[in-house]
N, C-alpha and C positions, 0 to 999 in steps of 0.2 A: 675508435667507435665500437666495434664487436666486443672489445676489452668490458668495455663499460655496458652494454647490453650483459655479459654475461655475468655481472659484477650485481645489474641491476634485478635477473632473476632469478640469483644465486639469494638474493634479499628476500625479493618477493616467495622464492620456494620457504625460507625461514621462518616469515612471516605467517604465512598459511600452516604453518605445522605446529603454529603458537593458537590459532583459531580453535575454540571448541565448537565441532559442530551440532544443530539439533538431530535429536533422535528422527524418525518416521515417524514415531505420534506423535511426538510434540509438534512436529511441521504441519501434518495434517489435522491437530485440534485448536492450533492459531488460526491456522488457514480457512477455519469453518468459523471460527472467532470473525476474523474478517469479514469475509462473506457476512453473516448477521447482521455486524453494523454494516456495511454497506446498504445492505436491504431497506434497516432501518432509516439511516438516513436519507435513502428515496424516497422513499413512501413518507417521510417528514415532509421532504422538499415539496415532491407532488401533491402532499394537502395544502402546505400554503401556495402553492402557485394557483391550486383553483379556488382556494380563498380568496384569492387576491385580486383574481381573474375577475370573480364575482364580484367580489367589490367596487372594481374599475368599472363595471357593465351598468352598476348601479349609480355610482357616482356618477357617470357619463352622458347616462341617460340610452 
């Protein structure tokens, strides 16, 4: 059992030294990338919700 545990993060450390990792700005200019759309697509969702909203109020009576 330990045999294999240390067989298995003996992989995992190989593994991650194969990874290139991002710079600091690249992380933080994706990260503000994200952030944007997310916003965006709130503020999408929230106009059709009180589009919709209004429409059901209408149709309903």
């Amino acid at each position: 059992m330990i045999a294999k545990t240390k067989e298995f993060l003996t992989e995992v450390k190989a593994e991650l030294d194969k990874v290139t990792w991002p710079t600091r700005k690249e992380t933080v200019s994706t990260t503000w990338v994200v952030v944007a759309i997310v916003l965006l697509i709130s503020v999408y969702l929230g106009v059709c919700d009180v589009v919709l909203a209004k429409l059901m109020r209408i149709i309903l009576g």
